[in-house]
C-alpha positions as CSV (number, residue, x, y, z in Angstrom):
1,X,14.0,-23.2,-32.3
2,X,16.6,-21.5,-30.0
3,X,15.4,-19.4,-27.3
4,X,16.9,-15.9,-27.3
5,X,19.4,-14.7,-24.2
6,X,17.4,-13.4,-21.4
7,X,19.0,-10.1,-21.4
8,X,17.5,-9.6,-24.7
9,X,14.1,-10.4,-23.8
10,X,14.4,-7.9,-20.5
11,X,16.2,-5.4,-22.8
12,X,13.8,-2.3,-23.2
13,X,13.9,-0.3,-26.8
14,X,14.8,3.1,-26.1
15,X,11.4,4.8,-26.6
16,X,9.4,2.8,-24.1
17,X,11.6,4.1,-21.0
18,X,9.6,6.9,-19.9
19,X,10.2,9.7,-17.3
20,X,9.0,9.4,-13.8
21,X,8.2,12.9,-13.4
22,X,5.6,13.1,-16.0
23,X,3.5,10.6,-13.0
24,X,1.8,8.6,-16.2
25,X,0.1,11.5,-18.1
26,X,-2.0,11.9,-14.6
27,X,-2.8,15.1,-13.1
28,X,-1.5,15.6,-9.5
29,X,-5.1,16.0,-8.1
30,X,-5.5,12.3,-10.0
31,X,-2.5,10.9,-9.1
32,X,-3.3,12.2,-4.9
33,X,-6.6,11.0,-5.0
34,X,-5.4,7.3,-6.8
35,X,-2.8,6.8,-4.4
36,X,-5.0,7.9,-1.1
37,X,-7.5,5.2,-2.4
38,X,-4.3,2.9,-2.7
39,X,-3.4,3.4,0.3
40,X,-7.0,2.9,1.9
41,X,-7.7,-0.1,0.0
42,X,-4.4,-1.4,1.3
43,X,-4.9,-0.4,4.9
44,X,-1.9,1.0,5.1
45,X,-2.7,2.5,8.1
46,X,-3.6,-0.3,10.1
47,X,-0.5,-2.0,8.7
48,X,1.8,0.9,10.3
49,X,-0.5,0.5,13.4
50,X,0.5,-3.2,13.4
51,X,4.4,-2.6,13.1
52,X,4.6,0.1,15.6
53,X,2.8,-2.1,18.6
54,X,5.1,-5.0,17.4
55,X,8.1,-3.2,17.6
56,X,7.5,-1.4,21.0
57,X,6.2,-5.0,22.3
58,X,9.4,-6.4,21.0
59,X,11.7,-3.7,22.6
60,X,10.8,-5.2,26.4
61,X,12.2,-9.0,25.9
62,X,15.1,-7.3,24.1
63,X,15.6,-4.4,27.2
64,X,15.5,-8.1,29.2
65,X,18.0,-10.1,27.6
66,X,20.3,-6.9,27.4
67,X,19.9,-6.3,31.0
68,X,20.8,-10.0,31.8
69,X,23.5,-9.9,29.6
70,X,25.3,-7.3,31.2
71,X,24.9,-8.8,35.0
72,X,26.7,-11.7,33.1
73,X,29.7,-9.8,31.4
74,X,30.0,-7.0,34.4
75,X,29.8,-9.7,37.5
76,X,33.2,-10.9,35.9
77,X,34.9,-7.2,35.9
78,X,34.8,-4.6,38.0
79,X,36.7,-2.3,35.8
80,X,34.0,-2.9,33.2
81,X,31.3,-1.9,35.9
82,X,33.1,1.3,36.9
83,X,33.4,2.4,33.8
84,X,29.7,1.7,32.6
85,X,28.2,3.6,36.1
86,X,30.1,6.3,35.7
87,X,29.1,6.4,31.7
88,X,25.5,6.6,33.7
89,X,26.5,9.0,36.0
90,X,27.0,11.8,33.1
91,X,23.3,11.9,32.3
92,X,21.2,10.8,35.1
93,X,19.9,13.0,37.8
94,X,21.9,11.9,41.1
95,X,19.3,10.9,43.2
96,X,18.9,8.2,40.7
97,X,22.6,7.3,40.5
């Protein structure tokens, strides 16, 4: 026996789409409380905790390499280096310039 096309078998009849803004015949107080406990259960929290130490402990090597690359690229050019300290020079104090 023939197996039907899969776009048939995703295909949906038109009654069983239903609206996202009726939230599953849940009450918002329901629906709150079911997705806090989601989001406990999950740990979502620690999770976010986890991303945000990550990505500022990635943003150092990355400050690094960036630095390095530009003593590579502006030892070769003076133009390029005049042009990138006085870019500076427009917003930092001048006793840092």
């Amino acid at each position: 026996m023939p197996k039907p096309p899969l776009a048939a078998t995703m295909a949906r009849p038109p009654s069983a789409a239903k609206s996202l803004w009726k939230l599953g015949d849940l009450p918002p107080a329901q629906l709150s409380r079911t997705v806090f406990e989601q989001m406990i259960a999950n740990d979502i929290f620690g999770r976010a905790a986890e991303l945000a130490f990550y990505f500022l402990f990635a943003l150092f090597p990355l400050i690094l390499l960036m630095t390095t690359l530009f003593g590579i690229f502006a030892s070769h050019s003076a133009e390029l280096q005049d042009n990138l300290l006085s870019y500076f020079a427009d917003f930092l104090p001048p006793t840092a310039f």
